[in-house]
ZAMARGU-4260 file (C-alpha; in steps of 0.2 Angstrom, whole numbers, plus 5000, padded with zeros to 4 digits):
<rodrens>
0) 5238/5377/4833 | 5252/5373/4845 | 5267/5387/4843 | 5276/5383/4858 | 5286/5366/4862
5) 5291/5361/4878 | 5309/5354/4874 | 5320/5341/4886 | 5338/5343/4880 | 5354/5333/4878
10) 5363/5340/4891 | 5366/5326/4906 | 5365/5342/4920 | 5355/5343/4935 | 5352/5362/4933
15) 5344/5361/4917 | 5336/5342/4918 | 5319/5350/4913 | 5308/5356/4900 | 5314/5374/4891
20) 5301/5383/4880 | 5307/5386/4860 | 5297/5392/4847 | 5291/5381/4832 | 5293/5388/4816
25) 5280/5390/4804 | 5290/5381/4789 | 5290/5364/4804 | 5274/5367/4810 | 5265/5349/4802
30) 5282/5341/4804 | 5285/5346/4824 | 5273/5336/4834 | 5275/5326/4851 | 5290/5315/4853
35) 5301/5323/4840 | 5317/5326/4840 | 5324/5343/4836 | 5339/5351/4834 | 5336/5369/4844
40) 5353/5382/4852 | 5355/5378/4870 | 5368/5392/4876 | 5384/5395/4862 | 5380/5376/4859
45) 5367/5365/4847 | 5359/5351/4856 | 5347/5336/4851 | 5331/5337/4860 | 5317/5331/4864
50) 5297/5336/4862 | 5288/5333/4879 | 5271/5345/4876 | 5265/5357/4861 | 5257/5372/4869
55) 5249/5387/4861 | 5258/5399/4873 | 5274/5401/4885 | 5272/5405/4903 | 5289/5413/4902
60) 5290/5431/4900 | 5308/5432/4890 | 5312/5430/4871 | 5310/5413/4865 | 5322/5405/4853
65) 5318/5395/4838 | 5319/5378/4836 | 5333/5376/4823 | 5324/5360/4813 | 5318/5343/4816
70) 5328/5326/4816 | 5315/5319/4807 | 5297/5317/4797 | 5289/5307/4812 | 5289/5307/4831
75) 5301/5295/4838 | 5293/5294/4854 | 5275/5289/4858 | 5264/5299/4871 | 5264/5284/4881
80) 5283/5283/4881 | 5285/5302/4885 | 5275/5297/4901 | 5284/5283/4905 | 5302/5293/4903
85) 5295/5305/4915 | 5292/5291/4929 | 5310/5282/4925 | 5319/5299/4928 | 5311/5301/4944
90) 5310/5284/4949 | 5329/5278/4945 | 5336/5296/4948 | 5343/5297/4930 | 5342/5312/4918
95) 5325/5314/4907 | 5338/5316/4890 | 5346/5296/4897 | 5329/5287/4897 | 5321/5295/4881
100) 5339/5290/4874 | 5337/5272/4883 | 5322/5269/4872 | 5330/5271/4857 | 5340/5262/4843
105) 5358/5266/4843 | 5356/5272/4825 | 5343/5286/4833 | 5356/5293/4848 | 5366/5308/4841
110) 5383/5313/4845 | 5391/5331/4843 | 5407/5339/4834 | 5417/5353/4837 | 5418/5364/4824
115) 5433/5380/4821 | 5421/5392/4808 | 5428/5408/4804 | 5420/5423/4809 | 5418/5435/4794
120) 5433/5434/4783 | 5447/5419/4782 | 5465/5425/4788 | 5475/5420/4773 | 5489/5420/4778
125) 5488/5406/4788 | 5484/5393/4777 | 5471/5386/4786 | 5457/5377/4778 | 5440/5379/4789
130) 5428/5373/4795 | 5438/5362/4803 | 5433/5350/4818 | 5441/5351/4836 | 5449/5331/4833
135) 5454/5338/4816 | 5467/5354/4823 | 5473/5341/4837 | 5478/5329/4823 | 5484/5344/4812
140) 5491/5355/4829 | 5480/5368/4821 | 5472/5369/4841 | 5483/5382/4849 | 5482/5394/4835
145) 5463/5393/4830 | 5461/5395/4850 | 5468/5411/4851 | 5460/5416/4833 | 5442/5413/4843
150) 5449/5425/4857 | 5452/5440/4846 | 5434/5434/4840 | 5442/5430/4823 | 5435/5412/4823
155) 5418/5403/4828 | 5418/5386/4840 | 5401/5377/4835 | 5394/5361/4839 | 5386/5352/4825
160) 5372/5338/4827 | 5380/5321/4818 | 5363/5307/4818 | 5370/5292/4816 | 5354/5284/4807
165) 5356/5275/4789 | 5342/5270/4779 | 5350/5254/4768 | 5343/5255/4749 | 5346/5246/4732
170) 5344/5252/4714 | 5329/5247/4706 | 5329/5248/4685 | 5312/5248/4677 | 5307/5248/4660
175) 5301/5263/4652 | 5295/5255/4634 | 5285/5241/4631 | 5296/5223/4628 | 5294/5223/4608
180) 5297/5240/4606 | 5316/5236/4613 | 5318/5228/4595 | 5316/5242/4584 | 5329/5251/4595
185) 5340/5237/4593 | 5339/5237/4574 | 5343/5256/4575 | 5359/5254/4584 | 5376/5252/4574
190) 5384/5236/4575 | 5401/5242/4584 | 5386/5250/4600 | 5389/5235/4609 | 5385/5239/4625
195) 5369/5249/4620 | 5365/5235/4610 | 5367/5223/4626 | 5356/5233/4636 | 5344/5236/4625
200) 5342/5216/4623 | 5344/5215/4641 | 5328/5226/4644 | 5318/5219/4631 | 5321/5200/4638
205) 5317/5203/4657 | 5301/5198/4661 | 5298/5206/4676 | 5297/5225/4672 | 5310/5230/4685
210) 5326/5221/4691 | 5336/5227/4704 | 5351/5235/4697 | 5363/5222/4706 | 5356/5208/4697
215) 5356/5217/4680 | 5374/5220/4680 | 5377/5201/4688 | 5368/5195/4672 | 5377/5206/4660
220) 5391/5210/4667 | 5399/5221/4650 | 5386/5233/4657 | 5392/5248/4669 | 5382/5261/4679
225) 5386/5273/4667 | 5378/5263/4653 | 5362/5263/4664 | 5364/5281/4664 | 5367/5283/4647
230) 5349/5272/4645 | 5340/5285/4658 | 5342/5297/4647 | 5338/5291/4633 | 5322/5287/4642
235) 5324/5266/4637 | 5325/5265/4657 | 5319/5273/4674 | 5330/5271/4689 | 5325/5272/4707
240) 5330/5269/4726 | 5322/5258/4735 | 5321/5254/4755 | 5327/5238/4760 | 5329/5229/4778
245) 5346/5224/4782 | 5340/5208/4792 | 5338/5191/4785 | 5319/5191/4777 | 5308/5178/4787
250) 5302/5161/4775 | 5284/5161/4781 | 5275/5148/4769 | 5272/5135/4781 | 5266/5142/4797
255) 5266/5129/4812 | 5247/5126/4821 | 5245/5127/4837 | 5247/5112/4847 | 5234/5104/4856
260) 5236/5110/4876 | 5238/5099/4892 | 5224/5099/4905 | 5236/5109/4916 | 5241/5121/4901
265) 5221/5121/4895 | 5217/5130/4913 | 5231/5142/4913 | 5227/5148/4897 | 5208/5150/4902
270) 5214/5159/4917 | 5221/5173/4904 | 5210/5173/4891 | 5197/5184/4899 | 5207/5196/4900
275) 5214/5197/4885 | 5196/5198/4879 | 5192/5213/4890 | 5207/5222/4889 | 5209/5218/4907
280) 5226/5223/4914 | 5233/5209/4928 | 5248/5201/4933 | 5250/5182/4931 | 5267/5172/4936
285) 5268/5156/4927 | 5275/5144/4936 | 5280/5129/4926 | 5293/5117/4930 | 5305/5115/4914
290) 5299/5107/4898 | 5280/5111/4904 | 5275/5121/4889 | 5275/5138/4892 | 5282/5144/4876
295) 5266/5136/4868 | 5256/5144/4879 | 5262/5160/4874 | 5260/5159/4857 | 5242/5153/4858
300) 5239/5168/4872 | 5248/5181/4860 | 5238/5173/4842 | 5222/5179/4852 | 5229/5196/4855
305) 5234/5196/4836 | 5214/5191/4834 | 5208/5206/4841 | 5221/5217/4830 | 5233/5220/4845
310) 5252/5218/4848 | 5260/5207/4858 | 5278/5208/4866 | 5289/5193/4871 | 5305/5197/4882
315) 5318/5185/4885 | 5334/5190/4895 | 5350/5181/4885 | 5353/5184/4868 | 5360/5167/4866
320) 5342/5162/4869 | 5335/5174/4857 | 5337/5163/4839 | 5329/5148/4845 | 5312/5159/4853
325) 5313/5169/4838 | 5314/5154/4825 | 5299/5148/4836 | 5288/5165/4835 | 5292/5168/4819
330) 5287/5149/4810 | 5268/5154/4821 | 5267/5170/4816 | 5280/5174/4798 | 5284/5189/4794
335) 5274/5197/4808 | 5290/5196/4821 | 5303/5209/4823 | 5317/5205/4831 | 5328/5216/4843
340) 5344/5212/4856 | 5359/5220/4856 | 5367/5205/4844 | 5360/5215/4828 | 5369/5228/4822
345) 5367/5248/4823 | 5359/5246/4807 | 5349/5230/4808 | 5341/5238/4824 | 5337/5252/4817
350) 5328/5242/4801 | 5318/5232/4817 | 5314/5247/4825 | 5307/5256/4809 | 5297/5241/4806
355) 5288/5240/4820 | 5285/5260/4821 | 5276/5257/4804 | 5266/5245/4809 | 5273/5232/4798
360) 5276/5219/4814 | 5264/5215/4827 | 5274/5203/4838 | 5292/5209/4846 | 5303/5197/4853
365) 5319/5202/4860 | 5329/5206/4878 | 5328/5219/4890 | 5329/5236/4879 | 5313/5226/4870
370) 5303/5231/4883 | 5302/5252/4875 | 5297/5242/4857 | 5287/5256/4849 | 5269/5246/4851
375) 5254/5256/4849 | 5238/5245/4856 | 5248/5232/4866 | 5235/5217/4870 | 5249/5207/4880
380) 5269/5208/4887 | 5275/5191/4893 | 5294/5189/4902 | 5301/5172/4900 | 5311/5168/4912
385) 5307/5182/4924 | 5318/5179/4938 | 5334/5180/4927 | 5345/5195/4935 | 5350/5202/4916
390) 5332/5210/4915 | 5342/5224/4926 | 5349/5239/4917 | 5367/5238/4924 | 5369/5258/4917
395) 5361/5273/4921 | 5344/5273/4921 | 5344/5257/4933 | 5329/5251/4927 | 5321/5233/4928
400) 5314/5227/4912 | 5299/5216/4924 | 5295/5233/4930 | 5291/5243/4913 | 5283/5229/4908
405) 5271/5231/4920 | 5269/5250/4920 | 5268/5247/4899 | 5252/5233/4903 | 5243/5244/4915
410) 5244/5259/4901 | 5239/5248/4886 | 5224/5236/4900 | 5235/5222/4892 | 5239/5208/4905
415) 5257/5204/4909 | 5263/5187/4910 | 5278/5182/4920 | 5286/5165/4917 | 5298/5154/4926
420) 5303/5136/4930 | 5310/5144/4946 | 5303/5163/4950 | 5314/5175/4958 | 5305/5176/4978
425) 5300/5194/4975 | 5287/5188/4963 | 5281/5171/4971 | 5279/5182/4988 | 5267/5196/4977
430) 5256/5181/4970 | 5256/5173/4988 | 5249/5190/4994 | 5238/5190/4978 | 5245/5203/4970
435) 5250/5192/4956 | 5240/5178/4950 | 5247/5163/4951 | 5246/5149/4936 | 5256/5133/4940
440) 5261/5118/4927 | 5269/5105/4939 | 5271/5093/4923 | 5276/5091/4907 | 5263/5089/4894
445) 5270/5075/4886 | 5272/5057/4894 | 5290/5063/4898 | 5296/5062/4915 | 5308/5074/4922
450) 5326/5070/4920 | 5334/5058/4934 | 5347/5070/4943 | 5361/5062/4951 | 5373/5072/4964
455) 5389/5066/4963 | 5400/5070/4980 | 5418/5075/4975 | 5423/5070/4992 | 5422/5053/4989
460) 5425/5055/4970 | 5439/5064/4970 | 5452/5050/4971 | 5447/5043/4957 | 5442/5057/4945
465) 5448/5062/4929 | 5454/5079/4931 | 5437/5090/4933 | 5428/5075/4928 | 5420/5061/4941
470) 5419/5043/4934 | 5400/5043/4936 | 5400/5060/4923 | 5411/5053/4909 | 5405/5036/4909
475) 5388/5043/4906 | 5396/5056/4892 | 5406/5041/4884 | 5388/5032/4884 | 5377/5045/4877
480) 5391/5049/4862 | 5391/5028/4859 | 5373/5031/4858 | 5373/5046/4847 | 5365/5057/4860
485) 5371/5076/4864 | 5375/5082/4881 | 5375/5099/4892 | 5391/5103/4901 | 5389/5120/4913
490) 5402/5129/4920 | 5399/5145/4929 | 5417/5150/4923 | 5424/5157/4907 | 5443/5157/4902
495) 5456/5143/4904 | 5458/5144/4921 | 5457/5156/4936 | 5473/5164/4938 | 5490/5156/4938
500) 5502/5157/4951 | 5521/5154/4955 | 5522/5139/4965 | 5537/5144/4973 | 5534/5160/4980
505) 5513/5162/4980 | 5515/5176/4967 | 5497/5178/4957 | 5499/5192/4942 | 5485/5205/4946
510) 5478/5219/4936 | 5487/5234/4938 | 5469/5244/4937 | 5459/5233/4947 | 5461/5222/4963
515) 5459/5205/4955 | 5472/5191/4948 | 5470/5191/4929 | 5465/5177/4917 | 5472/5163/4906
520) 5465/5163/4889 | 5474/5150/4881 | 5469/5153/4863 | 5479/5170/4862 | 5489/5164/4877
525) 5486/5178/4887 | 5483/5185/4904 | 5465/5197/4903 | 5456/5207/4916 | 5438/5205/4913
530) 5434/5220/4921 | 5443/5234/4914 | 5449/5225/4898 | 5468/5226/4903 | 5479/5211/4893
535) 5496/5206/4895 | 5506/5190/4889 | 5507/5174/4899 | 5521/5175/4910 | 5535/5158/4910
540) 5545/5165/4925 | 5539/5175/4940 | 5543/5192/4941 | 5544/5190/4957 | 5558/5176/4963
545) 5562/5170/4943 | 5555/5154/4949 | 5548/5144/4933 | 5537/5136/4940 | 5520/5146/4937
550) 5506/5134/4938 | 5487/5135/4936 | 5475/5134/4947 | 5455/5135/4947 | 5446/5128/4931
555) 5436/5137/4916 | 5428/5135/4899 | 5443/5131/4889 | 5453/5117/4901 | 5435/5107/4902
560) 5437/5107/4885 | 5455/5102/4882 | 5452/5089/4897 | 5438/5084/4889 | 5444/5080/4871
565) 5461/5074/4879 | 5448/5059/4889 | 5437/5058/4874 | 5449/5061/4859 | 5434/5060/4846
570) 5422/5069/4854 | 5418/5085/4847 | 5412/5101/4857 | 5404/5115/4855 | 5411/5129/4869
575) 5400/5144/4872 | 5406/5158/4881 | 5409/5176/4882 | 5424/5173/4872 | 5417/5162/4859
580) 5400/5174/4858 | 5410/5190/4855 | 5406/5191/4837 | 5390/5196/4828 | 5379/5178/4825
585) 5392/5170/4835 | 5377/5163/4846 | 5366/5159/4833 | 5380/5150/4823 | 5385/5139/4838
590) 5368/5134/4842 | 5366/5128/4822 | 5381/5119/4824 | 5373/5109/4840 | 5356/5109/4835
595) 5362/5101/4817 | 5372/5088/4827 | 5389/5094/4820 | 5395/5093/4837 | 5391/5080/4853
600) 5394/5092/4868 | 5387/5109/4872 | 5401/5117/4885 | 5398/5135/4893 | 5394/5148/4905
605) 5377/5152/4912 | 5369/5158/4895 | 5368/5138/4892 | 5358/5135/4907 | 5340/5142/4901
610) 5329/5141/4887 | 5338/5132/4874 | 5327/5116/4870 | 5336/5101/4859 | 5327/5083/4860
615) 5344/5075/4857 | 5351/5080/4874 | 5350/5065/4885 | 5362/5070/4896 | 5367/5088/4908
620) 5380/5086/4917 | 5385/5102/4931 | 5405/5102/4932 | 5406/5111/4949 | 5389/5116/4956
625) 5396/5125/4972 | 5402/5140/4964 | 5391/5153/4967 | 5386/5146/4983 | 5396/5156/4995
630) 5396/5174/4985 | 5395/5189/4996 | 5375/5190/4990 | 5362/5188/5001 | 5353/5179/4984
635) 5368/5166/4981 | 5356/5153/4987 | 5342/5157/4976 | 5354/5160/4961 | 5361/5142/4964
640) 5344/5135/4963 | 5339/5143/4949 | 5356/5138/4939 | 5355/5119/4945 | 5335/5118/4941
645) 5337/5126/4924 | 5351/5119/4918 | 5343/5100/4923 | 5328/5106/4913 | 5336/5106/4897
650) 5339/5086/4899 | 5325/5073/4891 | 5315/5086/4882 | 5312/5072/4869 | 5303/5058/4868
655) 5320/5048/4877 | 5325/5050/4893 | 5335/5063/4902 | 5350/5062/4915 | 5356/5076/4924
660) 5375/5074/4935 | 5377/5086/4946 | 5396/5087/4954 | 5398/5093/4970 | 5408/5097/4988
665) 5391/5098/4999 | 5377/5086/4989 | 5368/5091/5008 | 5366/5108/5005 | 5348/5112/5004
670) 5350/5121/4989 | 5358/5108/4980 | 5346/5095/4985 | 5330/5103/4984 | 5334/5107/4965
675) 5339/5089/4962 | 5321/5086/4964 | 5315/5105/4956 | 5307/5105/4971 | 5303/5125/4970
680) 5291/5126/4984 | 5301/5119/4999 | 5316/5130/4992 | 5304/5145/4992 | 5298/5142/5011
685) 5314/5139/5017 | 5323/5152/5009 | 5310/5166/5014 | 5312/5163/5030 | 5331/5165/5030
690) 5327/5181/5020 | 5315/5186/5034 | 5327/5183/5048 | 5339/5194/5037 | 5328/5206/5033
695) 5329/5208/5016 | 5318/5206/5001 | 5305/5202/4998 | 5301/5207/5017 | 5310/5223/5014
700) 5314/5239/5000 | 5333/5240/4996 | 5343/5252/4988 | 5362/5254/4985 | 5373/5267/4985
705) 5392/5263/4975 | 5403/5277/4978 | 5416/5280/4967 | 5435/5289/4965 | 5452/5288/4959
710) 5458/5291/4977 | 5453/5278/4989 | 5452/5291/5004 | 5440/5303/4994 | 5429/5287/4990
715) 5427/5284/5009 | 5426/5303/5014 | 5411/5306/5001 | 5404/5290/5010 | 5406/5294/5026
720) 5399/5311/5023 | 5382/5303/5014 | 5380/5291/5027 | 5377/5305/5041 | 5367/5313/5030
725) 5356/5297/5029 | 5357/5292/5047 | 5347/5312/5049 | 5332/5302/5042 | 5334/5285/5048
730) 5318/5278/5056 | 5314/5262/5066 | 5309/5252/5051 | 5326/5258/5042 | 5344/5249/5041
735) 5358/5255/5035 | 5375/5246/5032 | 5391/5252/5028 | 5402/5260/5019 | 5412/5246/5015
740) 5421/5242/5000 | 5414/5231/4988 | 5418/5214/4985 | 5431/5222/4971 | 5436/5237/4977
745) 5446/5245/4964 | 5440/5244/4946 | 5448/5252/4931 | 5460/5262/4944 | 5445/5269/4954
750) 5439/5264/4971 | 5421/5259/4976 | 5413/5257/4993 | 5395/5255/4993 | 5382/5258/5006
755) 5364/5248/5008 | 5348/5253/5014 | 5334/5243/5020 | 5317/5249/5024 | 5299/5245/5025
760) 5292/5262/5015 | 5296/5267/5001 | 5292/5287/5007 | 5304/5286/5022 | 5319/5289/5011
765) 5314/5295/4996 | 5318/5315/4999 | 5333/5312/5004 | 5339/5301/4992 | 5333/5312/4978
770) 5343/5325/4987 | 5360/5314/4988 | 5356/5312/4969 | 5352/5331/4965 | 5369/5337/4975
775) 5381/5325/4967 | 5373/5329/4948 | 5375/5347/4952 | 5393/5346/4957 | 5398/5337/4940
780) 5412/5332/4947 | 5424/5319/4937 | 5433/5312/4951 | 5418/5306/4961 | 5405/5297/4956
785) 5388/5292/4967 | 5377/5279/4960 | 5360/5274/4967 | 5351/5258/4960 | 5333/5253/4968
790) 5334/5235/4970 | 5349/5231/4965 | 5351/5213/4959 | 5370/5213/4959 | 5381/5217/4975
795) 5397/5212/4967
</rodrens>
């Protein structure tokens, strides 16, 4: 029997990001197993930890300390996920403790107090009451004395474990006697017993023999929970907790049934199901043009992994796109979905997360964090929309969802689909070179044609437009609402406009933390950085010359919509965007609202663009499709593509036809006009050999270094300082650009510059990145900050 467990603890240091030996107790000894967490002393300190191996002896020659206890009755981490936070620690230079928390419910990540404990007898004559927690003496201005009582040793500074996990439960009351013997009970009870008398009759005329307590007491509401005490013990009643989940439970009486598949679809599905049937694992990008049916071919792909008594997990990578996927998945396959995204609460997660750790859901649906769902026998991982940068952890670890799906498929022998109307050209270069296998639906199974995409050139519209809105666009809105149809409107933009700005002397109100103009929001009439948070009221006069003429310039969310409804005065829109979305369901509640036909236009950001399918919308129009074009991002091009072909996409899905108007400075632009056509192939040609002459993925590795500091010269020494220490192992195949500042160079009063590495071989750099990494970690310093993400997506 294992005595001995190998321990990674909570403590985010380079020094100690390994293994330490503790002892298990005997009391813990069938409770302790691998993946659980413990609480075990670590220094003066106690830490959360987590079990990495069981071993029957240590190797290290000193006196072991005990593990204090465990966290709880089961592992939360799998073998298989141990494994896999081994590889992300190494892989994305992050802490062991960051990617077991990474995989994790919220509800499961711990936090730690403080606590002033005193040391043998209290001093009296103080009046003060411990323990008592750090916050607590500041709040109090208890510090300063309990610090010098802990340095004549008087009083103890602790740390206490606090888990934040919450199991939600309801009061069940059950019957203990049989219904007629209820009426002799009444008959025995005086007259003026009322409410005895009530809950006696109330026991003996349910039917069902328990009730919760809630709907007892809604029923009768004289009763109290002290008269159900009372009736506990008097033995008339039992009462009892029960578990409940705090999520919406799923309807499941009227499953749909599979639909019947397109030629096209019939072949890519055959293409897969062997492997599904051999537990084989392999790579396959789907490439489907929008409204080709992949979404039906993954639920027929996954009800043959349920078949063999697998799981199945289905990523998407916007939460906005998560209720309409889920309300598919879950009218297939009931109550066998669990649902997780960071829309749920702490709690609701945590409900998800359970349930699939017992078993109770075979099918996951959810965004990026999805991707560590604790499955055991995973028969198939599919990535809708797999070219969509969001499937990018922004936060340390750095890791791509696409990538531990993979590692996940090989593990499990499960095959791993990767879908996309438009895939990134990292992946359509690996299935080119047959590392993927590629599987192509260039039609829609239906009789429906694509939608008819129009580019509208603003140059010669722009005399006679109306506001942000060409003739061609609101004469085909005004047409669709005559017709009661619905229509798209996308606009890469949230807020009222971009900034304002005094007309009189070019003054633009900036962020005092960050070097960007602020925001208007016009429905709290405000100015708001939407990097670092900071808000500030909308100026009337410029604090600059006194001038009143402050203006607005640029375009977002909230003036298409006022210029919208001022055009159209009875139109009625729906406007989704990070402002709108910000509260819990606000997604969810926006779409019903559409979906239901409550409302004629959808208006929003980029989390419109994908996935969402509604037969109704005739009409996409694209209000400025230039925007993202000239970005300082090498994969501006390929994002504008993307956009424009996805968002067209979501026009004639129906059995009526579709119209797409896209609005635009350069209709010339290849970008622009190989997606009027979703012309993916050209676009994929041309663009890989810009990407060739550039020298940059998928031709070549990159990695990015962002080095922060509250002083801009101590941001560029560090920089300078890593750069020569990288240029000692430069090689032929190996560039290296910068330090320079990136695009924003000072965020939330810090500075950034930010170096980038291209290279052939993977093995060329690695030492002396981990290096770079292992001597910035061991510093700890708080003033400067070194980041480095593989393959970033993201260079603003």
């Amino acid at each position: 029997m294992a005595e001995i467990a190998e321990v990674i603890v909570d403590v985010k240091a380079r020094q100690v990001n390994r293994p330490f030996d503790y002892l298990i107790p005997p009391e813990y000894s069938d409770t302790i197993a691998l993946g659980s967490r413990v609480i075990v002393p670590f220094g003066p300190r106690k830490v959360q930890g987590f079990v990495v191996r069981l071993k029957a002896q240590s190797e290290k020659e000193q006196t072991l300390k005990e593990i204090l206890y465990p966290m709880d009755s089961e592992p939360s981490l799998s073998e298989e996920l141990i494994q896999l936070g081994r590889f992300m620690a190494d892989h994305y230079f992050a802490f062991m403790t960051q990617c077991y928390e990474t995989m994790l419910p919220n509800a499961l990540k711990s936090s730690y107090d403080r606590v002033f404990e005193w040391h043998n007898e209290p001093v009296k004559e103080l009046n003060i009451h411990l323990p008592m927690t750090w916050q607590d003496a500041q709040q109090t201005n208890s510090l300063k004395t309990l610090l010098a009582l802990k340095k004549d040793n008087k009083v103890l500074l602790t740390t206490i474990v606090k888990d934040k996990k919450t199991v939600k439960t309801e009061t069940l009351v059950t019957r203990s006697l049989k219904r007629s013997q209820y009426k002799d009970i009444f008959e025995s009870l005086r007259p003026n017993a009322k409410k005895q008398r009530e809950l006696v009759m109330a026991l003996s005329l349910q039917t069902a023999k328990t009730i919760t307590k809630e709907a007892l007491l809604k029923n009768y509401p004289i009763l109290t929970q002290a008269d159900l005490k009372s009736g506990e013990e008097k033995d008339w009643l039992t009462i009892s907790k029960r578990e409940v989940s705090r999520m919406k439970p799923i309807e499941s009486d009227h499953l749909t049934r599979p639909l019947v598949l397109s030629n096209e679809q019939q072949e890519a599905y055959n293409r897969v199901l062997p492997t599904i049937e051999h537990n084989e694992h392999r790579v396959f990008l789907l490439e489907g043009v929008t409204g080709s049916g992949k979404t039906e071919l993954y639920l027929q792909w996954i009800q043959e992994v349920l078949k063999k008594g697998k799981t199945a997990l289905m990523l998407v990578p916007e939460i906005a796109l998560t209720p309409q996927m889920t309300a598919r998945f879950q009218s297939r396959f009931g109550k066998k979905v669990a649902v997780l995204h960071s829309g749920l609460s702490k709690g609701e997660r945590f409900d998800e997360w359970r349930k699939i750790k017992r078993k109770e859901a075979t099918v996951v649906v959810g965004a990026r964090s999805a991707v560590f769902a604790p499955l055991d026998y995973i028969g198939i991982i599919i990535l809708d929309e797999e070219h969509e940068s969001s499937y990018q952890q922004s936060e340390v670890p750095h890791y791509h969802a696409r990538d531990i799906a993979i590692r996940r498929g090989q593990y499990h022998d499960a095959p791993v689909i990767l879908g996309s109307a438009t895939p990134s050209l990292e992946s359509r270069a690996r299935a080119q070179k047959k590392v993927y296998d590629l599987l192509q639906l260039k039609h829609r199974p239906t009789k429906q044609s694509l939608p008819e995409v129009h580019l509208v050139d603003m140059r010669d519209a722009l005399l006679d437009s109306e506001g942000h809105f060409s003739q061609p666009l609101l004469k085909a809105i005004k047409d669709r609402l005559k017709k009661e149809e619905q229509t798209v409107l996308l606009l890469n933009r949230r807020g009222f406009s971009s900034y304002i700005m005094c007309r009189s002397c070019g003054h633009v109100p900036m962020c005092p933390n960050c070097d960007i103009s602020l925001t208007l929001h016009l429905d709290d009439h405000s100015l708001k950085c939407h990097y670092c948070g900071h808000q500030e009221p909308v100026q009337k006069v410029c604090p600059q010359c006194g001038s009143h003429d402050m203006r607005y310039v640029g375009s977002g969310t909230q003036q298409i919509e006022r210029e919208l409804k001022q055009l159209i005065p009875d139109i009625r829109v729906t406007r989704m965007d990070w402002d709108t979305t910000r509260k819990k369901n606000q997604h969810q509640h926006l779409l019903e609202e559409f979906a239901d036909h409550r409302t004629d236009v959808l208006l929003g950001t980029q989390m419109i663009a994908k996935g969402l399918d509604y037969p109704n919308v005739t009409l996409v129009g694209v209000i400025n499709a230039d925007t993202g074009l000239y970005l300082p991002d090498f994969r501006a091009f390929e994002k504008t593509f993307q956009l424009l072909t996805q968002v067209s996409g979501r026009a004639g899905r129906g059995d009526k036809p579709g119209d797409v108007y896209i609005q635009t400075y350069d209709p010339s632009f290849y970008a622009i006009r190989l997606a009027k056509n979703q012309d993916y192939e050209t676009f994929y040609e041309r663009e890989m050999q810009l990407r060739y002459r550039g020298k940059y993925p998928p031709f070549y590795y990159t990695t990015l270094l962002s080095i922060s500091a509250p002083l801009e010269q101590e941001a560029l020494r560090v920089s300078y300082r890593l750069k020569a220490q990288i240029e000692k192992h430069i090689s032929e195949d190996m560039i290296l650009l910068g330090p320079s500042p990136k695009s924003i160079a000072r965020i939330n009063n810090r500075y950034y510059f930010q170096i980038l590495l291209k290279y052939k071989k993977i093995d060329c750099i690695e030492g002396v990145l981990k290096k770079i990494v292992s001597d910035t970690q061991a510093k700890n310093k708080q003033d400067v900050y070194v980041k480095v993400e593989r393959e970033p997506q993201n260079f603003m």
